[in-house]
C-alpha positions as CSV (number, residue, x, y, z in Angstrom):
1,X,9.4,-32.9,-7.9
2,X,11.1,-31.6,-5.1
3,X,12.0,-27.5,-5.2
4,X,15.5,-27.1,-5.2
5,X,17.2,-24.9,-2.7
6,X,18.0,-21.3,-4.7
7,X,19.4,-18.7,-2.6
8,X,19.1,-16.1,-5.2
9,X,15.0,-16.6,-4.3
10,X,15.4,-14.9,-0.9
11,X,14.6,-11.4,-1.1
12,X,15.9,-8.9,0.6
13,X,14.4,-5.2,0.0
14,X,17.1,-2.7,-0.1
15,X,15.1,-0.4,-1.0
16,X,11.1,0.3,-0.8
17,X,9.1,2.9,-1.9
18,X,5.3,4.2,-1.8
19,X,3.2,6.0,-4.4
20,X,-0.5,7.7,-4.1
21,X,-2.3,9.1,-6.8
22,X,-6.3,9.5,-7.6
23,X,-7.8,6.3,-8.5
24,X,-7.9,5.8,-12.0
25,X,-4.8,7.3,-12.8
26,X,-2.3,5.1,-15.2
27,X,-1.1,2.5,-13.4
28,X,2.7,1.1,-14.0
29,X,2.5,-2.1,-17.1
30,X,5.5,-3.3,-16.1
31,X,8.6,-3.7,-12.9
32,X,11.1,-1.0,-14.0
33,X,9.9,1.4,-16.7
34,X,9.6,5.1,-15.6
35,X,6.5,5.3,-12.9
36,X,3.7,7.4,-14.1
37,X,4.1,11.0,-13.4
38,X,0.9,11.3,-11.8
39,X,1.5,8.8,-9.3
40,X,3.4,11.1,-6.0
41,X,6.4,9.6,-4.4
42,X,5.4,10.3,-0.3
43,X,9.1,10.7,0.4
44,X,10.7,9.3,3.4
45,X,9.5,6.4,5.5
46,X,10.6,4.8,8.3
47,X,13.4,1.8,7.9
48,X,11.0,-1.2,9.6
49,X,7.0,0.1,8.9
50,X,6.5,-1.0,5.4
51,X,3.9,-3.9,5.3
52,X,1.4,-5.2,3.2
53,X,-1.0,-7.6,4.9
54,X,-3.7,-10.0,3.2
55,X,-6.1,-11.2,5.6
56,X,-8.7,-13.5,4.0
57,X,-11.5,-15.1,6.3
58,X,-12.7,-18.5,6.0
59,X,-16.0,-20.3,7.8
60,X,-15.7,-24.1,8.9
61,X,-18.6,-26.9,8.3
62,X,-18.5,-29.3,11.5
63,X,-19.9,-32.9,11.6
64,X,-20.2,-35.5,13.9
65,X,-18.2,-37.8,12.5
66,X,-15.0,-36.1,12.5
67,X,-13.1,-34.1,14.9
68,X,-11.5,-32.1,12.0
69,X,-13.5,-29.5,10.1
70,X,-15.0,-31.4,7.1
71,X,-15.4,-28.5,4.7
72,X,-13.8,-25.0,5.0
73,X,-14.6,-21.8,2.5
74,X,-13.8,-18.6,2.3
75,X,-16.3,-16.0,2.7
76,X,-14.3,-12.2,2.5
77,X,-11.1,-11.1,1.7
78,X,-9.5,-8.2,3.2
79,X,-6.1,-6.7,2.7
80,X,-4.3,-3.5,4.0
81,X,-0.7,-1.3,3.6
82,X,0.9,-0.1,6.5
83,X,3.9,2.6,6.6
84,X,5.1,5.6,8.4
85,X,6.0,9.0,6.4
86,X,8.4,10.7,7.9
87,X,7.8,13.8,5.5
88,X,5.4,16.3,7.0
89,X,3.7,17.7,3.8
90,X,0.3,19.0,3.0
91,X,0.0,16.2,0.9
92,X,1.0,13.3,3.1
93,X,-1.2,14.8,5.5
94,X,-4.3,14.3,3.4
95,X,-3.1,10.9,2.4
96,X,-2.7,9.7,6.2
97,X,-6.1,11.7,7.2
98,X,-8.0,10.4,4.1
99,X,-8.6,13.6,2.3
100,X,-9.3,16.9,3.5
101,X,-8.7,21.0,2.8
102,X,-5.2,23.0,2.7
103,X,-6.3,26.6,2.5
104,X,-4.0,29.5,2.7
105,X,-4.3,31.9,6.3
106,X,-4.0,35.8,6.1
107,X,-1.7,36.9,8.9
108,X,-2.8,40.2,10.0
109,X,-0.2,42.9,9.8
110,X,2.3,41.5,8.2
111,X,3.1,41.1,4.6
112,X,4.5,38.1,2.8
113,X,4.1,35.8,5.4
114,X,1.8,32.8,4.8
115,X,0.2,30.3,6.9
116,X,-1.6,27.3,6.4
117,X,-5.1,25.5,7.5
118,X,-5.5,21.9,7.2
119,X,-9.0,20.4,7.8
120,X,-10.1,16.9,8.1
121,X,-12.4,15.3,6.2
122,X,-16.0,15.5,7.6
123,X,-18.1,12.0,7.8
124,X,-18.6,10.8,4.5
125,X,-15.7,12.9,2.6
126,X,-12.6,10.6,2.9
127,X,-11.3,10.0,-1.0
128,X,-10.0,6.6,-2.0
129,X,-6.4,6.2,-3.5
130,X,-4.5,4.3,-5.6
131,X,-1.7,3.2,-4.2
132,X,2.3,1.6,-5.6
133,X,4.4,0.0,-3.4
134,X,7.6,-0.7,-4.8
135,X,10.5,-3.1,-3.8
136,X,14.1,-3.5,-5.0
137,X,16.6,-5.9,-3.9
138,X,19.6,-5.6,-6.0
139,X,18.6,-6.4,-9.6
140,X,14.9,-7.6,-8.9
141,X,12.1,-5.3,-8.7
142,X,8.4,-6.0,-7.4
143,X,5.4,-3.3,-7.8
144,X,2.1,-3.9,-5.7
145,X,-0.4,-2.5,-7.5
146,X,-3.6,-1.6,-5.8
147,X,-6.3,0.4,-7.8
148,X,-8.4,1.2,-4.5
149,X,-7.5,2.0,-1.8
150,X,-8.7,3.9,1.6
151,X,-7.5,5.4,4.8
152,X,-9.8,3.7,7.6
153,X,-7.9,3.6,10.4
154,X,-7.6,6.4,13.4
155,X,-4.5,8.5,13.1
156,X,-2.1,8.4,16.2
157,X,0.9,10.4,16.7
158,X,3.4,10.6,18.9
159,X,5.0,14.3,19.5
160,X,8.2,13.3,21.2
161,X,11.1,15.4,21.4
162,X,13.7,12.0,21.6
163,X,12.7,11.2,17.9
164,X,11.1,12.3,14.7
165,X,7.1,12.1,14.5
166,X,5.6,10.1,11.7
167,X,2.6,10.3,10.0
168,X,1.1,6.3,10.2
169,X,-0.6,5.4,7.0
170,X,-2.6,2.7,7.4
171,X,-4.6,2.0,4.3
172,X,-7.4,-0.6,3.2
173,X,-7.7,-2.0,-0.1
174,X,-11.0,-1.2,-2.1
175,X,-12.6,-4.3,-4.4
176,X,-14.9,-4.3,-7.4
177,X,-16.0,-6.9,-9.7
178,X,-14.3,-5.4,-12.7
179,X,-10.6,-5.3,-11.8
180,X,-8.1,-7.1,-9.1
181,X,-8.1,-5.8,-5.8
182,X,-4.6,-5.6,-6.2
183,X,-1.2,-7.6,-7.9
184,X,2.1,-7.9,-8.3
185,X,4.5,-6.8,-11.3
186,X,8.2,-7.8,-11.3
187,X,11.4,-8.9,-13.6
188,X,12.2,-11.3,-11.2
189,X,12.8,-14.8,-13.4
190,X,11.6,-16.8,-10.6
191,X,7.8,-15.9,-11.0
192,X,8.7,-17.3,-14.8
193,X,5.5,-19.7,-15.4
194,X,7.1,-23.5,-15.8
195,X,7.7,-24.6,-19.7
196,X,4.5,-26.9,-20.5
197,X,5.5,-30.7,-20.4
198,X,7.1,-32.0,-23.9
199,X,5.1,-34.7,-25.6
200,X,6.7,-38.0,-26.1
């Protein structure tokens, strides 16, 4: 049966946000009740740098009597989520960095003033995430859930005085035989499974 042609089934996201919290924190049952208060909204991003990439990677079986592949299989699968903060925070810094310390500075002679020290993590001390990223468009709504999640990616910034410097997220989703590596929730009736066939 052909698919028919639904315009309401384009999506356009009006509105996208991202959540961090420790992994194993409540995760979000459904599209649109209240997200859990543990998960942290990181604020402000960028209008364009929101993406979620999936990136599985398949081996091919060659034979001499074809000049196509005659078996193909998947060996890994890899995803990762991509954004830019625009909110400079202590905590958006140790999600883009991966971890690390905040730790309050005294500031000789003077009184009521404070200062802060981030640190980095050290090899071996980057923390894994959970991670929500959540999409409106009108009266749809889709949450990515992803249960594990880690910063692995070098942090560039650019300090340029013609625009605002962002803090690039780049994050790699985590596995594990026991749960999935991430999914989808959403109200949207076109994910509806189809009605089972009627018997005659």
């Amino acid at each position: 049966m052909a698919a028919e042609t639904n315009s309401n089934e384009i999506v356009i996201p009006s509105l996208t946000r991202i959540y961090l919290a420790p992994v194993g924190t409540t995760a979000p049952t459904d599209a649109t009740s209240a997200m859990p208060a543990a998960l942290r909204d990181c604020g402000l991003t960028t209008e364009d740098s929101l993406k979620f990439n999936s990136e599985p990677n398949f081996e091919q079986v060659r034979s001499a009597q074809s000049s196509y592949p005659t078996r193909t299989f998947q060996t890994t699968d890899a995803a990762t989520i991509e954004v830019d903060l625009q909110q400079w925070s202590g905590e958006n810094f140790r999600a883009v960095y991966g971890g690390g310390e905040i730790t309050e500075v005294t500031v000789s002679g003077q009184t009521g003033v404070k200062h802060y020290k981030f640190s980095p993590p050290k090899i071996g001390g980057r923390t894994e995430v959970m991670a929500v990223i959540e999409v409106v468009d009108g009266g749809k709504h889709y949450r990515y859930v992803f249960p594990r999640a880690m910063q692995m990616e070098g942090v560039s910034k650019d300090l340029a005085k013609t625009k605002e410097a962002v803090l690039p997220l780049r994050l790699a989703v985590q596995g594990g035989d026991d749960l999935d590596a991430w999914y989808l929730l959403t109200d949207d009736p076109a994910f509806a499974p189809p009605a089972p066939p009627t018997t005659p």
